[in-house]
C-alpha positions in Angstrom: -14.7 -13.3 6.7 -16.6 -14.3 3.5 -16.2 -12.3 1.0 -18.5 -11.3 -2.0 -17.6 -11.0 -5.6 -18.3 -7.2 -4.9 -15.4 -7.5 -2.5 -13.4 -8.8 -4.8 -14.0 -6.8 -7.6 -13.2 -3.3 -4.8 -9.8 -4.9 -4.4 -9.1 -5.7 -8.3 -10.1 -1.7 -8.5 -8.0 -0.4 -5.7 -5.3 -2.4 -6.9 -5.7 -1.2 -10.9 -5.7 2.3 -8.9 -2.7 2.1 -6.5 -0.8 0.8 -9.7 -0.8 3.9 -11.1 1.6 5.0 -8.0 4.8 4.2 -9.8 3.8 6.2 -13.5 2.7 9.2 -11.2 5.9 9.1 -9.3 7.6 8.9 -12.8 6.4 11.8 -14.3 6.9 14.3 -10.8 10.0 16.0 -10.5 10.1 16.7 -6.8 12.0 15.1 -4.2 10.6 12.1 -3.1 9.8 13.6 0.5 7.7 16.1 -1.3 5.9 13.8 -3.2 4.9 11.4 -0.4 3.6 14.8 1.6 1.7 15.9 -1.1 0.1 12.4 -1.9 -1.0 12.3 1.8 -1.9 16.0 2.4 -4.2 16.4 -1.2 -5.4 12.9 -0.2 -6.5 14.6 3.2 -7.6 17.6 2.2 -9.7 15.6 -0.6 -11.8 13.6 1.9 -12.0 16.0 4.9 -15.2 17.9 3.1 -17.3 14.5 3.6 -15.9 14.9 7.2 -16.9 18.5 8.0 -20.0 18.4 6.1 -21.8 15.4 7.7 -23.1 15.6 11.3 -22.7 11.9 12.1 -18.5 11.6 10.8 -18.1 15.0 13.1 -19.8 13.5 15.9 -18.2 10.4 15.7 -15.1 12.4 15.5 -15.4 14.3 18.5 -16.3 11.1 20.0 -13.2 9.5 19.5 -11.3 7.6 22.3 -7.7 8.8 23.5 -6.9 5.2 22.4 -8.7 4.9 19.3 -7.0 8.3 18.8 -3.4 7.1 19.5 -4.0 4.3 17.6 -5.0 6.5 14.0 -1.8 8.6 14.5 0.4 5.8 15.0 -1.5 4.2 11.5 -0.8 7.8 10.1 3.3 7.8 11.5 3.8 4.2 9.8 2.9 5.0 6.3 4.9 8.0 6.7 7.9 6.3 8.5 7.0 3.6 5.6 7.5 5.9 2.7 10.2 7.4 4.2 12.1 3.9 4.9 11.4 3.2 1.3 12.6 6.0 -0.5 15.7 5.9 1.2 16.3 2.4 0.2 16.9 3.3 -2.9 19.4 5.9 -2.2 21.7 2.4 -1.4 19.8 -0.3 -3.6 18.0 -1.2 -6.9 14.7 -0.5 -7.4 14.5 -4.4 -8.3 16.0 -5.1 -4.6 13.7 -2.9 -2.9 10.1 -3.6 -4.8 10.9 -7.8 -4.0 11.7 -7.0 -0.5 8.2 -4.7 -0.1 6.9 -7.3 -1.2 7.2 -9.9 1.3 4.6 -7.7 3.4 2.0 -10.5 3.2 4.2 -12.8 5.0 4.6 -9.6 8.3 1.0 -9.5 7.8 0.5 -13.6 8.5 2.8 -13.1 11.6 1.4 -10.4 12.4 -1.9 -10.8 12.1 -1.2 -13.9 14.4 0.9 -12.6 16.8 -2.0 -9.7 17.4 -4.9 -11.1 16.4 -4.9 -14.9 17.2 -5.7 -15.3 13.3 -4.2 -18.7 12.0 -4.0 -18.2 8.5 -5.4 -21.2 6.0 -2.6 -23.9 4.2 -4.2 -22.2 1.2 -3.2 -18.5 2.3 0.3 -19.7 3.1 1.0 -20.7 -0.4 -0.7 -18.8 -2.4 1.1 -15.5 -0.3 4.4 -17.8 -1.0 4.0 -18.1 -4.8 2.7 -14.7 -5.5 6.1 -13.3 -3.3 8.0 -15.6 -5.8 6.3 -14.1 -8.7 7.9 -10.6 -8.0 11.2 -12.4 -6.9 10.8 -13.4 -10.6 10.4 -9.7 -12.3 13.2 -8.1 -10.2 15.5 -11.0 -10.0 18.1 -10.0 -12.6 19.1 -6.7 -10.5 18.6 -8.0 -7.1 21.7 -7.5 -4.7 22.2 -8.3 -1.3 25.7 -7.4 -0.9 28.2 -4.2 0.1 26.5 -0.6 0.3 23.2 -2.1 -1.0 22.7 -4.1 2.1 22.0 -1.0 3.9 19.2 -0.3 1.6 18.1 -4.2 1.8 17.4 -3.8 5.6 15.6 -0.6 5.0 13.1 -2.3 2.3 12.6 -5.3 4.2 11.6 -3.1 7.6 9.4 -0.9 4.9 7.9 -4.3 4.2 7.4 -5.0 8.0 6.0 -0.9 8.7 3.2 -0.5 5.9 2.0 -4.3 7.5 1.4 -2.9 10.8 -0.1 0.1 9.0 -2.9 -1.9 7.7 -3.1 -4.4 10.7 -3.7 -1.1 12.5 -6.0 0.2 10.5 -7.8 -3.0 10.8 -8.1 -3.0 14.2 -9.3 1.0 14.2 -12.2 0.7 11.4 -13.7 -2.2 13.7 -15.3 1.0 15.2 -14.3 4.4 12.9 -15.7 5.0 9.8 -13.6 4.9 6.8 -13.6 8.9 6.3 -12.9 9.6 9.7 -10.4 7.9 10.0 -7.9 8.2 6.7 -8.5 12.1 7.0 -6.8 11.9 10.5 -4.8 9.3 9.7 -3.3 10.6 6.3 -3.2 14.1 8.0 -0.9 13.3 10.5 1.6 11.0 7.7 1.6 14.2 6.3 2.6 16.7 8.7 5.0 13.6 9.4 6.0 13.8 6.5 6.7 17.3 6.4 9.0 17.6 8.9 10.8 15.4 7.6 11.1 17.2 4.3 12.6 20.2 6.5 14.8 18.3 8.5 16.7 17.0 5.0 15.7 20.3 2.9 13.8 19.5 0.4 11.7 22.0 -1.5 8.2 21.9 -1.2 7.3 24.5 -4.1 8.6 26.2 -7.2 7.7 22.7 -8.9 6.7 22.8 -12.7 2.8 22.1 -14.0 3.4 18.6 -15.3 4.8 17.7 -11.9 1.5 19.6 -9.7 -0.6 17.5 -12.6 1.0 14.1 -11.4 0.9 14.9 -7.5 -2.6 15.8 -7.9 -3.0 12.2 -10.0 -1.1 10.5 -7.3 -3.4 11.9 -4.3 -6.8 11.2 -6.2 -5.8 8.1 -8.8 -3.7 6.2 -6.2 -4.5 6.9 -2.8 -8.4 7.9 -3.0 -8.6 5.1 -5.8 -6.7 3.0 -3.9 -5.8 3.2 -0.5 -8.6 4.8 0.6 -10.5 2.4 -0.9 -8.3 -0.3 1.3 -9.8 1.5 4.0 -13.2 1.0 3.8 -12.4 -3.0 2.8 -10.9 -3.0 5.7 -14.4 -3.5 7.6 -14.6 -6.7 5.5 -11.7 -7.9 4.6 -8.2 -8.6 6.5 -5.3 -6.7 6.6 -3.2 -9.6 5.3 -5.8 -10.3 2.1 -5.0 -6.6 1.3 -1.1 -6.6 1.3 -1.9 -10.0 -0.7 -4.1 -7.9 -3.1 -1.9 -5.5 -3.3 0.9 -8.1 -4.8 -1.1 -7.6 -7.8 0.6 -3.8 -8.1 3.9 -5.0 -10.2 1.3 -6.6 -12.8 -0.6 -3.5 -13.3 2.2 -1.4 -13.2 3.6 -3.1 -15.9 0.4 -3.2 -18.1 -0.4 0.5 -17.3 3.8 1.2 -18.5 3.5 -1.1 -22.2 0.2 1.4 -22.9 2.1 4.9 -21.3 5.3 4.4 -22.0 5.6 1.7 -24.5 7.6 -0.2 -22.7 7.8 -3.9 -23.7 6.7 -6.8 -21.7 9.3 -8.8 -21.5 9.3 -12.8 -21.4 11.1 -12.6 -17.1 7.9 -10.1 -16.5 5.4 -11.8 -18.4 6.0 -15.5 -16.2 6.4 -13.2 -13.1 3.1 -11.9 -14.3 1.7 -15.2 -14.9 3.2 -16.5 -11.1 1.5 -13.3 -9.4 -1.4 -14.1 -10.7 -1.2 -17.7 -9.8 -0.6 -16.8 -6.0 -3.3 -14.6 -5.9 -5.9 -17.2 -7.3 -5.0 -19.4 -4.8 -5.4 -17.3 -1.9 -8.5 -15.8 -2.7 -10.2 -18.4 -5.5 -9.1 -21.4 -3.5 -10.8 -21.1 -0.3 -14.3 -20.2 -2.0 -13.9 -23.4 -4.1 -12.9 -25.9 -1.2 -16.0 -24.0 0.6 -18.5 -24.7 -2.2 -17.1 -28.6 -2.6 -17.7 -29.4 0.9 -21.7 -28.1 1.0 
């Protein structure tokens, strides 16, 4: 797929959006069951007027295949199974530990995208997936551990890292023929109601939550996954599944850009050359391709 610098500049905005994730998370005190259901459950309810209100996404929602059907839930299942894997990996590990494993979801989405699609990714993609993965190796290095209890929580990152890959390979194989709205309302109401039951099953409350904390759930469900992942979702028409989880490498560096201004917390020299290594990998997966394409007309 050729992509447009309008293209690129959606996924520099989805990604300036979903970095926000972590400093919403921050400031909610709820259990982290609660606030993946209520990031996916506002998100829904958020979007489901332009379903309701417009005769076409109704009739193409009525429309829908049992298999185009299964195949939305199942997206919907994985991002909850995803959050779900990954919040209980750090019950057991670092944060450092689990953020680098996430991270290798470019390299599921390669294999993936091969295994499924019969993609064969470019030298170019390879590396620059393989340098940006070392970039956040870099941030989190110091308080990485692979060893005793924390392995537990290792396994349950890396398979996080494997799940939210086939959630967007999924997705990319659904918006081939649903639109965008259609289908993260279904999708991202079903996560929720995943989501939920899996708040009962381990208890967590769901309510008596303070202002500051509704405030940042709101922010989550309209900065981060409108902003963000919903805006993933329409790319997804255009782009691959793998050049989003690539995009989406570029989290940590907003993250930590978005914490210096919030929080105040200094950049320090490990997270600036992670930073700079990020940003390297990412140049030469998208930026590369577009040059070696111009040099050879």
């Amino acid at each position: 797929m050729k992509n447009t610098p309008a293209v690129y500049a959606a996924l520099f905005i989805g990604v300036l959006a979903i970095s926000t994730s972590a400093i919403f998370v921050k400031f909610a005190d709820a259990p982290s069951s609660a606030i993946a259901f209520y990031r996916l459950g506002i998100t829904a309810l958020v979007l489901l007027p332009f379903l309701i209100l417009s005769r076409k996404r109704l009739k193409e929602a009525a429309s829908l295949s049992g298999k185009q059907f299964l195949l939305i839930a199942a997206s919907g299942i994985l991002l909850g199974v995803h959050y779900v894997m990954w919040f209980e990996s750090l019950r057991y590990t670092s944060i450092a530990s689990s953020i680098v494993l996430v991270c290798l979801q470019p390299l599921f989405s390669l294999v993936l995208a091969y295994l499924i699609f019969r993609e064969v990714p470019r030298k170019s993609s390879v590396i620059g997936c393989l340098v940006a993965i070392f970039g956040c190796g870099i941030i989190g290095i110091t308080d990485f551990q692979i060893s005793g209890a924390a392995l537990f929580g290792d396994i349950l990152a890396f398979l996080a890292a494997g799940v939210i890959a086939l959630y967007f390979l999924t997705g990319q194989a659904v918006r081939r023929s649903t639109g965008a709205v259609t289908y993260s309302v279904f999708s991202y109401g079903i996560g929720s109601l995943f989501l939920l039951a899996y708040a009962f099953i381990c208890r967590d409350a769901l309510a008596g939550f303070s202002f500051g904390t509704w405030a940042a759930l709101i922010g989550l469900a309209l900065v981060a996954t409108v902003g963000g992942q919903f805006l993933f979702n329409i790319l997804l028409k255009r782009v691959s599944a793998t050049a989003v989880t690539m995009s989406i490498l570029g989290e940590p560096v907003g993250t930590c850009i978005l914490a210096y201004f919030i929080f105040g917390e200094v950049i320090s020299l490990q997270q600036f050359v992670g930073i700079a290594v990020i940003l390297t990998g990412l140049a030469i997966y998208f930026l590369w391709p577009a040059l070696r394409d111009r040099q050879e007309q």
